[in-house]
Gaussian input, Z-matrix of N, CA and C with variables (Angstrom, degrees):
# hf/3-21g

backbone

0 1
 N
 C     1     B1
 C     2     B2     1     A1
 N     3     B3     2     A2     1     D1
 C     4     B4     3     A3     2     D2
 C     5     B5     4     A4     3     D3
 N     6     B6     5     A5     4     D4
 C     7     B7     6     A6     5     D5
 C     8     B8     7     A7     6     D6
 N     9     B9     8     A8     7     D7
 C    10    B10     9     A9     8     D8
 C    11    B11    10    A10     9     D9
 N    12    B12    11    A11    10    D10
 C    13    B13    12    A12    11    D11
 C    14    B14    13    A13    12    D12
 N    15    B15    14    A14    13    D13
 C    16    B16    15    A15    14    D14
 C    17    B17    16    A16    15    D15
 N    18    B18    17    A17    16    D16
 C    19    B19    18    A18    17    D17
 C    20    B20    19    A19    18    D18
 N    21    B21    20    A20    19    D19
 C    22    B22    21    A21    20    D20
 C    23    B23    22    A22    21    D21
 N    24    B24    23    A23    22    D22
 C    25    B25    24    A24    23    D23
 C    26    B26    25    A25    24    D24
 N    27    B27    26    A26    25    D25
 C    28    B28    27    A27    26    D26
 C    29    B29    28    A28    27    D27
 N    30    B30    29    A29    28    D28
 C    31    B31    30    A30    29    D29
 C    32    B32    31    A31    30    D30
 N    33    B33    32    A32    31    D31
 C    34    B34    33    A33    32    D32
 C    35    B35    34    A34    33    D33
 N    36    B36    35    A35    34    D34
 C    37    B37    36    A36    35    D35
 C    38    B38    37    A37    36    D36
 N    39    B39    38    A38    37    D37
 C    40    B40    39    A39    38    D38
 C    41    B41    40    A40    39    D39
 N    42    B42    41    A41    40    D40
 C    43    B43    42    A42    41    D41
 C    44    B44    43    A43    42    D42
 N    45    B45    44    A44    43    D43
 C    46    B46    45    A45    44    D44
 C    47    B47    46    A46    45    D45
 N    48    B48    47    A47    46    D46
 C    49    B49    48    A48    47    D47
 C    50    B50    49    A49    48    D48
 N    51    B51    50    A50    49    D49
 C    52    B52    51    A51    50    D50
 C    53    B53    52    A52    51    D51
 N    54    B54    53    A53    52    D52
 C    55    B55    54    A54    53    D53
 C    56    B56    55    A55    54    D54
 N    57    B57    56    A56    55    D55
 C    58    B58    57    A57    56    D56
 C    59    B59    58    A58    57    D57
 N    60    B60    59    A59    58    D58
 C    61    B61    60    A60    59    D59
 C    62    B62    61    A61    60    D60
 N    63    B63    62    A62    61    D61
 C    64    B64    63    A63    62    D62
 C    65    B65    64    A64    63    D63
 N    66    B66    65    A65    64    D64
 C    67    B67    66    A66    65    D65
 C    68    B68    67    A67    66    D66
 N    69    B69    68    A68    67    D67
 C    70    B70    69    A69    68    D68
 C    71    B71    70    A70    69    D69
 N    72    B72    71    A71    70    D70
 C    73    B73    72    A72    71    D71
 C    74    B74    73    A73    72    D72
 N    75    B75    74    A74    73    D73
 C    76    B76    75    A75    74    D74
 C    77    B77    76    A76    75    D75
 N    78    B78    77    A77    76    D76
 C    79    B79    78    A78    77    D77
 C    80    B80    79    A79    78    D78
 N    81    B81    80    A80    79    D79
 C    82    B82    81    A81    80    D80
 C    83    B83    82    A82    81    D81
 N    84    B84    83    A83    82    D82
 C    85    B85    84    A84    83    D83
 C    86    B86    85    A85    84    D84
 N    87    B87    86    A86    85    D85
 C    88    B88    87    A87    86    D86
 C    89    B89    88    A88    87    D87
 N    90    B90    89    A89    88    D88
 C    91    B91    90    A90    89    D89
 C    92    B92    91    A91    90    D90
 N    93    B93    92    A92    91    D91
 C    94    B94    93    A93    92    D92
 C    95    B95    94    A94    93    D93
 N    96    B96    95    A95    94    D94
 C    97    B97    96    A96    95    D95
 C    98    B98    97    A97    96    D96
 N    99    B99    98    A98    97    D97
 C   100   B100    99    A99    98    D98
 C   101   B101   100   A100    99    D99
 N   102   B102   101   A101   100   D100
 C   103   B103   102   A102   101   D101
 C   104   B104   103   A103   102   D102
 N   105   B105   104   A104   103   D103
 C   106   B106   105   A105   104   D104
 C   107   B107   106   A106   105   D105
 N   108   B108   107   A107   106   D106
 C   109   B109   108   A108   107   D107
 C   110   B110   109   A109   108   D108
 N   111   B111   110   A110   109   D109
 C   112   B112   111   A111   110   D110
 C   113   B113   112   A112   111   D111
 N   114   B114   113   A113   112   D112
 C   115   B115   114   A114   113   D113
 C   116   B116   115   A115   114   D114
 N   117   B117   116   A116   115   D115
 C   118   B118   117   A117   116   D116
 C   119   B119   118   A118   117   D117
 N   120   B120   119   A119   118   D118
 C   121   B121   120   A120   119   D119
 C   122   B122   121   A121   120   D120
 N   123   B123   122   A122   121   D121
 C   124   B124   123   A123   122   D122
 C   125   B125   124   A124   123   D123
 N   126   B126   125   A125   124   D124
 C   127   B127   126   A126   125   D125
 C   128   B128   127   A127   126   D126
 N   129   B129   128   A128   127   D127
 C   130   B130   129   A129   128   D128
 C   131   B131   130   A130   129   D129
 N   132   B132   131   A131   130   D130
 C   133   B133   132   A132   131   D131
 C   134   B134   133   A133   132   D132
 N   135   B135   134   A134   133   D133
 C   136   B136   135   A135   134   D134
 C   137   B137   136   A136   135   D135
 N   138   B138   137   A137   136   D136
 C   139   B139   138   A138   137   D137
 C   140   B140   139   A139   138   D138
 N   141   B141   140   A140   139   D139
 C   142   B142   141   A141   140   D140
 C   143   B143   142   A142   141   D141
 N   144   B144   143   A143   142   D142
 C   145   B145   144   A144   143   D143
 C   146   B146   145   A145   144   D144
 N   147   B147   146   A146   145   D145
 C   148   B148   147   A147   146   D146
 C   149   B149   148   A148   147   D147
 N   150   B150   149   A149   148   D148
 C   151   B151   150   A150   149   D149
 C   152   B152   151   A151   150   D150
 N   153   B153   152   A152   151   D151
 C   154   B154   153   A153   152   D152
 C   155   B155   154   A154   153   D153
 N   156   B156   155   A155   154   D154
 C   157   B157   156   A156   155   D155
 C   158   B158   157   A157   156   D156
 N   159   B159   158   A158   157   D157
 C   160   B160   159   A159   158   D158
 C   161   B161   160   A160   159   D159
 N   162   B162   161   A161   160   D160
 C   163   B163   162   A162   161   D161
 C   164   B164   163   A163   162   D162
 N   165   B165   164   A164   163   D163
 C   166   B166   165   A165   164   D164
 C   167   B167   166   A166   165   D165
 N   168   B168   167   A167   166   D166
 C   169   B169   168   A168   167   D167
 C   170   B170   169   A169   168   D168
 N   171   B171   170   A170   169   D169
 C   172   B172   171   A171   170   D170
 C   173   B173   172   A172   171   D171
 N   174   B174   173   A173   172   D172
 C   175   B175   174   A174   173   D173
 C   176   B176   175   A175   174   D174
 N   177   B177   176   A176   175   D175
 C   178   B178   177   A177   176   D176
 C   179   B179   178   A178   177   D177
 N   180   B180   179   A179   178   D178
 C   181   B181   180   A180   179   D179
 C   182   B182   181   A181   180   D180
 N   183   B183   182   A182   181   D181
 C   184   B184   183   A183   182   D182
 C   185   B185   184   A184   183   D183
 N   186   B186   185   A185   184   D184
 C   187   B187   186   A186   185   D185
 C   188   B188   187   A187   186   D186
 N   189   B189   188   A188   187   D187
 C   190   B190   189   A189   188   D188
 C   191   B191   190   A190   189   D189
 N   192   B192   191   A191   190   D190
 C   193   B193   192   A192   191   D191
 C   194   B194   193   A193   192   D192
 N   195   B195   194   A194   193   D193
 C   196   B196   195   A195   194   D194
 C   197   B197   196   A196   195   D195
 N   198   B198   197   A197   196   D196
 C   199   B199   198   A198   197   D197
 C   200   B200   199   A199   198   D198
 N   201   B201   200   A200   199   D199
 C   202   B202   201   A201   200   D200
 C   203   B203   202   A202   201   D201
 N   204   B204   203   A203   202   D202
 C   205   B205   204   A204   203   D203
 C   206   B206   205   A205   204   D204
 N   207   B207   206   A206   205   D205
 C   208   B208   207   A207   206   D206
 C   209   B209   208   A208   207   D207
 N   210   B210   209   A209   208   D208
 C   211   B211   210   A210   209   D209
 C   212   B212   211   A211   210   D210
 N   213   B213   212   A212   211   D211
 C   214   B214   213   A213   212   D212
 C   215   B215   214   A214   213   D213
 N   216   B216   215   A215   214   D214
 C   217   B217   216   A216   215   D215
 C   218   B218   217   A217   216   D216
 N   219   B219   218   A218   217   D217
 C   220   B220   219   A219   218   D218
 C   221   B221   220   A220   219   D219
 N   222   B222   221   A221   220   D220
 C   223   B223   222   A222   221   D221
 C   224   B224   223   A223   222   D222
 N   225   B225   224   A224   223   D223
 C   226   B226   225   A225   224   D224
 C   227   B227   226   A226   225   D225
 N   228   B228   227   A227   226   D226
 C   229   B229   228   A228   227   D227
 C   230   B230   229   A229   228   D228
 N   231   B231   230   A230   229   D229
 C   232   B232   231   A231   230   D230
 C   233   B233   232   A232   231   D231
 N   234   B234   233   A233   232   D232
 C   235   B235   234   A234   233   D233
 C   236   B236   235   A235   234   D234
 N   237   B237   236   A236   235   D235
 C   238   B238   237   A237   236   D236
 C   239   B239   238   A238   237   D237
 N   240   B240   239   A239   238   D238
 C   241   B241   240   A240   239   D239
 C   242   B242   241   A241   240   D240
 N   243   B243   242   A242   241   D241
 C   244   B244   243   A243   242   D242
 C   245   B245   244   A244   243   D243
 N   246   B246   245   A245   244   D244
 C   247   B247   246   A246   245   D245
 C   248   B248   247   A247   246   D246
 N   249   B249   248   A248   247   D247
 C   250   B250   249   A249   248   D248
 C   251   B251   250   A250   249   D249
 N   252   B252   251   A251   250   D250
 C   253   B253   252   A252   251   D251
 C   254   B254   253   A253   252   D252
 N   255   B255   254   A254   253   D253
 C   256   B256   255   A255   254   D254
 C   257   B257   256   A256   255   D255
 N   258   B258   257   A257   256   D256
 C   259   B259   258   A258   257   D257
 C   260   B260   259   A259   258   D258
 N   261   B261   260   A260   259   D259
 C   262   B262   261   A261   260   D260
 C   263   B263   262   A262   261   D261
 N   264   B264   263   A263   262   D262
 C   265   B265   264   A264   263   D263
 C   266   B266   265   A265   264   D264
 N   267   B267   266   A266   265   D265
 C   268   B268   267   A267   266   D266
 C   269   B269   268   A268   267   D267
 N   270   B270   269   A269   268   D268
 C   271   B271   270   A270   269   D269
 C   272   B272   271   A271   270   D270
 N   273   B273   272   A272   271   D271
 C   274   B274   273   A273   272   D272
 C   275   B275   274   A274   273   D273
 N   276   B276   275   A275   274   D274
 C   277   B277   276   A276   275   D275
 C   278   B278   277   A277   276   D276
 N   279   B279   278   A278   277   D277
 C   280   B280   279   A279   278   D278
 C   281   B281   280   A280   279   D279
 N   282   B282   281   A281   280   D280
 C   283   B283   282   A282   281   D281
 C   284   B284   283   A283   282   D282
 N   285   B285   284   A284   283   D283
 C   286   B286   285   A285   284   D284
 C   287   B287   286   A286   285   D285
 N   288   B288   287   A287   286   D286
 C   289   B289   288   A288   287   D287
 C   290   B290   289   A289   288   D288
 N   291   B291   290   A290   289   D289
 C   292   B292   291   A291   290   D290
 C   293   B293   292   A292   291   D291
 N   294   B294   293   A293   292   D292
 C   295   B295   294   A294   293   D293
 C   296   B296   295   A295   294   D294
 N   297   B297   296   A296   295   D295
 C   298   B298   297   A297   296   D296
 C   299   B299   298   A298   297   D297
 N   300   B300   299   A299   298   D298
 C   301   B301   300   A300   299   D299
 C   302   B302   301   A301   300   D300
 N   303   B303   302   A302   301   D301
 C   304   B304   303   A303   302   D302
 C   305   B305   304   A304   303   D303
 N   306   B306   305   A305   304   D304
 C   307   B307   306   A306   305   D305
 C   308   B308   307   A307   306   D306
 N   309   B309   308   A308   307   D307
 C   310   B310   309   A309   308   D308
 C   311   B311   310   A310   309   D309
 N   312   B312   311   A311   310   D310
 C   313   B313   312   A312   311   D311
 C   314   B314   313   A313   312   D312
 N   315   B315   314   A314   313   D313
 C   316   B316   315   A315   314   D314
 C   317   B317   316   A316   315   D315
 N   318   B318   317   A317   316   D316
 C   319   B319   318   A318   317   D317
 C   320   B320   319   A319   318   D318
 N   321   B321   320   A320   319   D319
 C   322   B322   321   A321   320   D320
 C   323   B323   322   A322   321   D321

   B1=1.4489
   B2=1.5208
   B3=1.7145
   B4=1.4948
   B5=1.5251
   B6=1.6499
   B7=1.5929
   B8=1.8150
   B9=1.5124
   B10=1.7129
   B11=1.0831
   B12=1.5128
   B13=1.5862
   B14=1.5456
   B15=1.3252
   B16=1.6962
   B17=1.5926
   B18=1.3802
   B19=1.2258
   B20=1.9513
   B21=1.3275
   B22=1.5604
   B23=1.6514
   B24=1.1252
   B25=1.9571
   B26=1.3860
   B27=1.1039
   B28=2.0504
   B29=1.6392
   B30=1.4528
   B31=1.8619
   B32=1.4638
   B33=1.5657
   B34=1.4898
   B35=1.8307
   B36=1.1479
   B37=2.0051
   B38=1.8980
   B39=1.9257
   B40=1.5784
   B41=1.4924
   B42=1.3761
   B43=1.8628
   B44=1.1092
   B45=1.5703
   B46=1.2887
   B47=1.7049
   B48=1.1377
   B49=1.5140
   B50=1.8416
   B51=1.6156
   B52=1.2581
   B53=1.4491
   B54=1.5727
   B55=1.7866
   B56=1.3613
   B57=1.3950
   B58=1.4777
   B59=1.5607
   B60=1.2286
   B61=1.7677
   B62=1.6165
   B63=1.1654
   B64=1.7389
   B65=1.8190
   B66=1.5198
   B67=1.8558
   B68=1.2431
   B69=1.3696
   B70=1.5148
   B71=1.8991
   B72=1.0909
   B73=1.7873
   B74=1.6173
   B75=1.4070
   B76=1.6529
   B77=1.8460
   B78=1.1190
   B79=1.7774
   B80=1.5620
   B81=1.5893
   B82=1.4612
   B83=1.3621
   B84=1.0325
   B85=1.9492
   B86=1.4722
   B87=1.5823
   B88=1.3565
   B89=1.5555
   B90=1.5921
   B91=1.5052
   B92=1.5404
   B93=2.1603
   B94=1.2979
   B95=1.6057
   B96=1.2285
   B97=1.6183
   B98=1.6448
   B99=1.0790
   B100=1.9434
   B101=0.9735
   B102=1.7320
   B103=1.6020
   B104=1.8336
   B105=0.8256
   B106=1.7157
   B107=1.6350
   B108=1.3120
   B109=1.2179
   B110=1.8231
   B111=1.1184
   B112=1.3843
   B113=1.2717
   B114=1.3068
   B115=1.3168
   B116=1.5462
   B117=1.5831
   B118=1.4008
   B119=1.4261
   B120=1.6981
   B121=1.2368
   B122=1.5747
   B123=1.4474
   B124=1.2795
   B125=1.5008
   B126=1.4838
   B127=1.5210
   B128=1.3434
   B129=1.2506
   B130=1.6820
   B131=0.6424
   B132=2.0036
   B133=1.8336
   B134=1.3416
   B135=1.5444
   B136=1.2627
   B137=1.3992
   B138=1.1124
   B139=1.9312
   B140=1.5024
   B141=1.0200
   B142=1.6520
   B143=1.9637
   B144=1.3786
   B145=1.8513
   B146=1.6135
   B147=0.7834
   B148=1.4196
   B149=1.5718
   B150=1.5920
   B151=1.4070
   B152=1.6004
   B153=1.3900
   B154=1.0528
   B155=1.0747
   B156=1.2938
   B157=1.5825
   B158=1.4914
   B159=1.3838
   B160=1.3863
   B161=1.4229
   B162=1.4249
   B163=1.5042
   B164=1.9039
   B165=1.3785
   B166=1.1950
   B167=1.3545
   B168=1.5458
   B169=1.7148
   B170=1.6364
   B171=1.2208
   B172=1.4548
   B173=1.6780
   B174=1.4075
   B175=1.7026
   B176=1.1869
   B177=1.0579
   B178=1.8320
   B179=1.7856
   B180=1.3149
   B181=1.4937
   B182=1.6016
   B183=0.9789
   B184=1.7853
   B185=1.5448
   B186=1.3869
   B187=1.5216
   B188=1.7262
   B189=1.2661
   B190=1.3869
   B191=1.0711
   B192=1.7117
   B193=1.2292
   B194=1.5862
   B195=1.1430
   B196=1.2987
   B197=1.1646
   B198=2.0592
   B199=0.9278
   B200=1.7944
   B201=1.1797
   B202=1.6591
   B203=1.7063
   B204=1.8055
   B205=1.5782
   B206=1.8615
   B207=2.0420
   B208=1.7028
   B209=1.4389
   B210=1.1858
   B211=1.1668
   B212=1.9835
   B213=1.3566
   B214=1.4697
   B215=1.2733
   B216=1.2287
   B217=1.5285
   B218=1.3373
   B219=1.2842
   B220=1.5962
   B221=1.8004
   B222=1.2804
   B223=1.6078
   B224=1.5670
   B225=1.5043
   B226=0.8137
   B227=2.3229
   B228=1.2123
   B229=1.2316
   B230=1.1998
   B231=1.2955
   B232=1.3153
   B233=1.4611
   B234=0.9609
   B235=1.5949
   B236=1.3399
   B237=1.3567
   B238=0.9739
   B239=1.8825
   B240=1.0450
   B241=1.9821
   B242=1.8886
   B243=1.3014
   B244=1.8533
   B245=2.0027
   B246=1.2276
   B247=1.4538
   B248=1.5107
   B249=1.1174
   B250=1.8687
   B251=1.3211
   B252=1.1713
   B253=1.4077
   B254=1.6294
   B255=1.3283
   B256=1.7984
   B257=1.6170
   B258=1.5061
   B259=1.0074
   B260=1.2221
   B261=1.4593
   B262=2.0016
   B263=1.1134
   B264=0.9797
   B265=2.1104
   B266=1.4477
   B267=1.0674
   B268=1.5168
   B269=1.9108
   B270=1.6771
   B271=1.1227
   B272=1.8963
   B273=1.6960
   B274=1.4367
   B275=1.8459
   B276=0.9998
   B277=1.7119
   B278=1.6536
   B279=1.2997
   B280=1.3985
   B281=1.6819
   B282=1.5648
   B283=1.2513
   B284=1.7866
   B285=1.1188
   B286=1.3250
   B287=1.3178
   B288=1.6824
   B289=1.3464
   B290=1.6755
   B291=1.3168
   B292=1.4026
   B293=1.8454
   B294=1.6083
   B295=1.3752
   B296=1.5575
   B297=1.3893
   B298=1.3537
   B299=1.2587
   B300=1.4220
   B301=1.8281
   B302=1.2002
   B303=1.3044
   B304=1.6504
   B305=1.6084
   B306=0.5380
   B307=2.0770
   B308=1.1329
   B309=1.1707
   B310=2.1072
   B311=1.3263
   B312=1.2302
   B313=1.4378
   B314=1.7805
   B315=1.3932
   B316=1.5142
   B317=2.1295
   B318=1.3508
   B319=1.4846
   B320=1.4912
   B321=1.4963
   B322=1.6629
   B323=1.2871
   A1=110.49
   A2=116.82
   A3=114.72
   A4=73.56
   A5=110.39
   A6=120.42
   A7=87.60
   A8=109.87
   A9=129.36
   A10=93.33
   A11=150.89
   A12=121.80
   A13=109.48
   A14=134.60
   A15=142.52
   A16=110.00
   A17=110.10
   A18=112.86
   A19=99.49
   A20=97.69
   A21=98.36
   A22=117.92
   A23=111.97
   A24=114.15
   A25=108.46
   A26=102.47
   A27=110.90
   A28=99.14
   A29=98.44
   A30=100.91
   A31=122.91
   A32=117.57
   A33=114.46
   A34=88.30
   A35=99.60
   A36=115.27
   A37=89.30
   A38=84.72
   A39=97.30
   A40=110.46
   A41=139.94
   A42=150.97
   A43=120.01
   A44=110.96
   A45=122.16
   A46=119.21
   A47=119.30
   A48=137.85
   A49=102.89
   A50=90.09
   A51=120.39
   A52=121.57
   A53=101.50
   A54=107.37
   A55=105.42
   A56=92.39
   A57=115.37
   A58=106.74
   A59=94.40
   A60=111.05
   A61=116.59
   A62=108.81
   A63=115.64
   A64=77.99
   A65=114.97
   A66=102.41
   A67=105.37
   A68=99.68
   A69=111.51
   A70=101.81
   A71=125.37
   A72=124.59
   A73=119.58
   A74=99.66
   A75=116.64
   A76=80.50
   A77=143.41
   A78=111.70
   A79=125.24
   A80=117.75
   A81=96.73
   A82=112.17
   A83=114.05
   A84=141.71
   A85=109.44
   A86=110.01
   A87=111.34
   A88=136.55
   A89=108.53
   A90=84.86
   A91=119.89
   A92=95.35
   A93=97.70
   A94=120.56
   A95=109.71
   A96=133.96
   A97=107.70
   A98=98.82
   A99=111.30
   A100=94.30
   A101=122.51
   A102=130.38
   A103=102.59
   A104=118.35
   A105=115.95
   A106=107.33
   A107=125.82
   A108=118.19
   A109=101.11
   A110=116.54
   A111=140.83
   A112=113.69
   A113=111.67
   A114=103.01
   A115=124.41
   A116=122.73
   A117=142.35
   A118=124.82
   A119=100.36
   A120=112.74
   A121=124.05
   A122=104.35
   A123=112.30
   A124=142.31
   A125=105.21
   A126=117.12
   A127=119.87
   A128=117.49
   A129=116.93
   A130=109.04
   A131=114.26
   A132=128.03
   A133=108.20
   A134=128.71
   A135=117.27
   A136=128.47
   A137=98.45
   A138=127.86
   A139=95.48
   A140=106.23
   A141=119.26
   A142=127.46
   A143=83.87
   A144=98.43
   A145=102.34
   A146=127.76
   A147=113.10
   A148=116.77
   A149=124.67
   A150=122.54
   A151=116.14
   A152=127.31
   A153=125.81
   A154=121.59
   A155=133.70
   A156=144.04
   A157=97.77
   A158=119.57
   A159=144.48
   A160=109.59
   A161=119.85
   A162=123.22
   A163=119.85
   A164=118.63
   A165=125.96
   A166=119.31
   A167=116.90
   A168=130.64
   A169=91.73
   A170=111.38
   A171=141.24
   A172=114.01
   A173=116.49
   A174=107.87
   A175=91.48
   A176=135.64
   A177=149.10
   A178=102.04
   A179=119.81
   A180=149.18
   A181=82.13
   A182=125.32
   A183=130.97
   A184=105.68
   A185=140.01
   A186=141.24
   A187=109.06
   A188=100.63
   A189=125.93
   A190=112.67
   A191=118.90
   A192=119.49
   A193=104.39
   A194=128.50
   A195=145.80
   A196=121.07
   A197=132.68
   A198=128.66
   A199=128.28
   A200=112.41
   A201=104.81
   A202=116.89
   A203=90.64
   A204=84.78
   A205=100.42
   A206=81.75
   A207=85.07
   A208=104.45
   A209=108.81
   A210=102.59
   A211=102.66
   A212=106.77
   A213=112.52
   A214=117.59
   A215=130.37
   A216=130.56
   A217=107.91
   A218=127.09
   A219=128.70
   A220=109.81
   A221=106.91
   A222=106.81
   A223=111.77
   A224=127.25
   A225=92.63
   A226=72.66
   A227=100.82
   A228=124.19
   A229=115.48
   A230=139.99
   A231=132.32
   A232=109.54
   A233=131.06
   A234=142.88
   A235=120.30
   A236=122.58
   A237=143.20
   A238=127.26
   A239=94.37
   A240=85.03
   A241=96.21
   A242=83.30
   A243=89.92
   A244=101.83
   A245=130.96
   A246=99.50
   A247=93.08
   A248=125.72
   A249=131.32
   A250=80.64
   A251=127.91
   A252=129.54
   A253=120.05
   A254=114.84
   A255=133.13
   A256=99.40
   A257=112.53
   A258=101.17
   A259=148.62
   A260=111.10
   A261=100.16
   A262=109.58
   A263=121.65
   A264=119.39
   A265=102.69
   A266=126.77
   A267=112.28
   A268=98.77
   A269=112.03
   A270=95.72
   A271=79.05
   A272=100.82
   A273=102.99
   A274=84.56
   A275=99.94
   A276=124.53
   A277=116.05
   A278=102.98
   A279=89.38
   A280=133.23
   A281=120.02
   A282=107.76
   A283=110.09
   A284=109.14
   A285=113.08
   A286=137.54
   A287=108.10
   A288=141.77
   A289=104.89
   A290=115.01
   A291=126.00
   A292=88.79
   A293=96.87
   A294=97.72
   A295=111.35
   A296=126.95
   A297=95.39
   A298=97.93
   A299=129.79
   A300=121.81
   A301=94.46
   A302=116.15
   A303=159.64
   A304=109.22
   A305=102.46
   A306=88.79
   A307=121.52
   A308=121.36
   A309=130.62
   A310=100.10
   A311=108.98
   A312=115.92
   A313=119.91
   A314=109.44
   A315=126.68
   A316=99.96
   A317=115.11
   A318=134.27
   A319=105.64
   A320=116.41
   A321=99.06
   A322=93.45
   D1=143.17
   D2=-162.94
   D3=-85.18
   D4=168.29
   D5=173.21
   D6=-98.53
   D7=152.51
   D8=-168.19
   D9=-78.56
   D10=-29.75
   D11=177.29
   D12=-89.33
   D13=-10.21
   D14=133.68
   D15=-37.62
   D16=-52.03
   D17=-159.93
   D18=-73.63
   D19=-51.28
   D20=-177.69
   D21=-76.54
   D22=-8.72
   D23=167.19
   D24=-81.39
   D25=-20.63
   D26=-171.33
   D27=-79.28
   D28=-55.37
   D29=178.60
   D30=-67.73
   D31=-22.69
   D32=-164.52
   D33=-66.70
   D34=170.31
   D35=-177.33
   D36=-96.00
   D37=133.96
   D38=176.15
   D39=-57.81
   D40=-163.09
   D41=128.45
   D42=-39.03
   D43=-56.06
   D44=174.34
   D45=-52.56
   D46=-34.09
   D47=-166.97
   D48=-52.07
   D49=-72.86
   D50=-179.70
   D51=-89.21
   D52=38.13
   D53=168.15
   D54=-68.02
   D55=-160.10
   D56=165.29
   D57=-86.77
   D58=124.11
   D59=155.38
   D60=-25.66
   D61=-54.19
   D62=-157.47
   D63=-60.67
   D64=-47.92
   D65=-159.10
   D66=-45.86
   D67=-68.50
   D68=-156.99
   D69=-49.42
   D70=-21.87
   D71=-172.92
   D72=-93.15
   D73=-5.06
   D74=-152.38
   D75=-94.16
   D76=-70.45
   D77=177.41
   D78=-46.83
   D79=-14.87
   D80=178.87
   D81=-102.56
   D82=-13.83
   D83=144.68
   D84=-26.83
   D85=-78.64
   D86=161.86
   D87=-66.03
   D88=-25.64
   D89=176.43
   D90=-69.07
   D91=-19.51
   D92=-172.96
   D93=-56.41
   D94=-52.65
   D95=137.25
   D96=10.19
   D97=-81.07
   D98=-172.55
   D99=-56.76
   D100=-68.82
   D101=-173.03
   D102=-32.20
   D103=-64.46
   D104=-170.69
   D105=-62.91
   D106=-41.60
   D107=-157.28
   D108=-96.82
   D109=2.47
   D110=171.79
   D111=-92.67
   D112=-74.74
   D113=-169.77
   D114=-129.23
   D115=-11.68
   D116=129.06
   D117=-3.65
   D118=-85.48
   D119=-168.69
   D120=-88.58
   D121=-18.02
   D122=155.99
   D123=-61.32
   D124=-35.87
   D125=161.10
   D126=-91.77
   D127=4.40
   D128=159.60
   D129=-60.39
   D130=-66.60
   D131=-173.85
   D132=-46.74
   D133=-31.26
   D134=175.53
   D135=-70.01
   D136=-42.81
   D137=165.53
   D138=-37.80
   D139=-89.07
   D140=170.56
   D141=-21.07
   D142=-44.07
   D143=-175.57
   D144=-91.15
   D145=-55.70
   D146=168.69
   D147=-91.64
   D148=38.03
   D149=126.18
   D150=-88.32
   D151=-26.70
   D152=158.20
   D153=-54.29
   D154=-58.61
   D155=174.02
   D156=-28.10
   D157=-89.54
   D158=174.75
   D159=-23.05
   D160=-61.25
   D161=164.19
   D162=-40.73
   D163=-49.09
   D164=-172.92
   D165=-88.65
   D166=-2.56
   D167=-178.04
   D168=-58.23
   D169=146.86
   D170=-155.58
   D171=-151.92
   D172=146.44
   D173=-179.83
   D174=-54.81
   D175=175.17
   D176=120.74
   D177=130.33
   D178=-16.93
   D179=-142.85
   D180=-70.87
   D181=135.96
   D182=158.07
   D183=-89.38
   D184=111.35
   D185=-171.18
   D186=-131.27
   D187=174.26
   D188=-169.06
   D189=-147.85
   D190=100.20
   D191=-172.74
   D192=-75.63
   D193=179.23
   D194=-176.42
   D195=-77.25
   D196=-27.46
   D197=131.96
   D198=-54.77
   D199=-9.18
   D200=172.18
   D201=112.33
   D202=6.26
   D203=178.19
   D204=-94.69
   D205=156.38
   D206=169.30
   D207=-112.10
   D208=153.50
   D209=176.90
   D210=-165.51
   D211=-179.02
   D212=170.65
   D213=-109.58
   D214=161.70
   D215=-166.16
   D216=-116.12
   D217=103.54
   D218=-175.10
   D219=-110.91
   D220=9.81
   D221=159.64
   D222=-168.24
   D223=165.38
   D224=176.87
   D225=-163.74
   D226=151.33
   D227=-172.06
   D228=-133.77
   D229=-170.70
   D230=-151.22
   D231=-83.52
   D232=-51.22
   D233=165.95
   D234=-81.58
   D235=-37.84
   D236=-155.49
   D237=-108.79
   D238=132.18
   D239=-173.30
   D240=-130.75
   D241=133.52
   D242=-175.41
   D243=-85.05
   D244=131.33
   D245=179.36
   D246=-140.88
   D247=-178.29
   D248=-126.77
   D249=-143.53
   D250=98.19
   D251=161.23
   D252=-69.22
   D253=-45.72
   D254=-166.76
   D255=-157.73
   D256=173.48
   D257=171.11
   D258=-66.45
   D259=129.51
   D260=-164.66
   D261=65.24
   D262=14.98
   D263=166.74
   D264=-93.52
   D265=139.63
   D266=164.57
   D267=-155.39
   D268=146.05
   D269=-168.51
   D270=-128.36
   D271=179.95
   D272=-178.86
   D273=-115.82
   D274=148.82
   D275=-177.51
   D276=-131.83
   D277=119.35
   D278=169.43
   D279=-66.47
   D280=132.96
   D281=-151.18
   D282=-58.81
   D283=-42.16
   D284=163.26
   D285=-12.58
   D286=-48.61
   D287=-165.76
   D288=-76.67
   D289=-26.35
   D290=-164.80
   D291=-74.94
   D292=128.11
   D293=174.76
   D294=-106.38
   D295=-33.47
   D296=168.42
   D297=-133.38
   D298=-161.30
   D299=146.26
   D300=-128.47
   D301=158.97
   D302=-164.06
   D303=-74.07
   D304=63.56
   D305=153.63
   D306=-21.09
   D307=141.52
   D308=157.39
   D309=-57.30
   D310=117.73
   D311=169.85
   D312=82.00
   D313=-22.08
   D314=176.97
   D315=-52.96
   D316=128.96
   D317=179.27
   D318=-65.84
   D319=128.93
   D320=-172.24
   D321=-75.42

C-alpha cells in the first residue's frame, strides 16, 4: 500500500504543468521556424524560378528536359513545347518538364 501523503505529492500538478502556455509551445514554434526557413522558403523560390523559366521559353532556346534530353525548342503552345532532338526529330514536351535552358556557351 502507497502511504496517503506519497499518494497526495504524486497527484498534486508539478510547476512545470501549470506554466505559461507560450513555454510549453515555444519548441514547436521554433522547430516550426527552422522547418520554413530550411526547407519552406527555399523550395518556393524554386517553384517560383522555374515557373518563370517555363513562362519565358522561346523557339531558338537550347533546353533540358527533366528526363535528360537536350534538345532545341522550335514551337511552343500553351502547355506544350515542340523541341528538336536530331535532325527532323522533333518531340512535344510538356512545358513543365523542361528542366533548365542552355546558355551561349554554358557546358551541358
Amino acid at each position: 500500500m502507497i502511504p496517503m501523503e506519497i499518494f497526495l505529492a504524486l497527484s498534486q500538478p508539478s510547476g512545470a504543468e501549470g506554466g505559461n502556455p507560450f513555454i510549453q509551445f515555444a519548441p514547436i514554434i521554433l522547430i516550426f521556424v527552422v522547418f520554413y526557413f530550411l526547407l519552406i522558403r527555399p523550395q518556393q523560390k524554386r517553384q517560383k524560378e522555374h515557373k518563370g523559366m517555363v513562362n519565358e521559353l522561346k523557339r531558338g532556346d537550347n533546353v533540358i528536359t527533366a528526363g535528360g534530353i537536350h534538345g532545341t525548342v522550335t514551337a511552343v503552345a500553351d502547355s506544350v513545347a515542340t523541341v528538336e532532338i536530331a535532325n527532323n526529330v522533333r518531340i512535344k514536351v510538356t512545358r513543365s518538364s523542361i528542366a533548365a535552358v542552355k546558355k551561349e556557351g554554358q557546358p551541358t
